[in-house]
Phi, psi and omega in degrees: 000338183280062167185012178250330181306126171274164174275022154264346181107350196254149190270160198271341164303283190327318190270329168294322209273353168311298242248302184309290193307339180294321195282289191309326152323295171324315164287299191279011117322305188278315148011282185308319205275335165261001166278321154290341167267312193297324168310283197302325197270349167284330170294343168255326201274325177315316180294299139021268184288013174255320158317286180318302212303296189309300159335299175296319159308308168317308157296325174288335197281318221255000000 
């Protein structure tokens, strides 16, 4: 067992499991965060093709 131990007192299992739950913060933080620009950049690319749709309906109209 003397050999799971850091030299601080903390077992080095406690620092993996540290280590695991930081890297899953890390994700659903990026997560969210890349969920939310691809939402806003879909959201301009839609207005984007309903601007052509109009343009084009327009034309057509004429």
């Amino acid at each position: 067992m003397l050999l799971l131990t850091a030299s601080s007192g903390l077992n080095i299992g406690d620092m993996i499991v540290q280590l695991f739950f930081f890297a899953i913060l890390l994700l659903i933080i990026t997560g969210i965060t890349s969920f939310a620009v691809s939402f806003k950049k879909r959201g301009k690319q839609l207005d984007r093709i309903e601007q052509k749709l109009d343009q084009m309906s327009d034309r057509n109209n004429k």
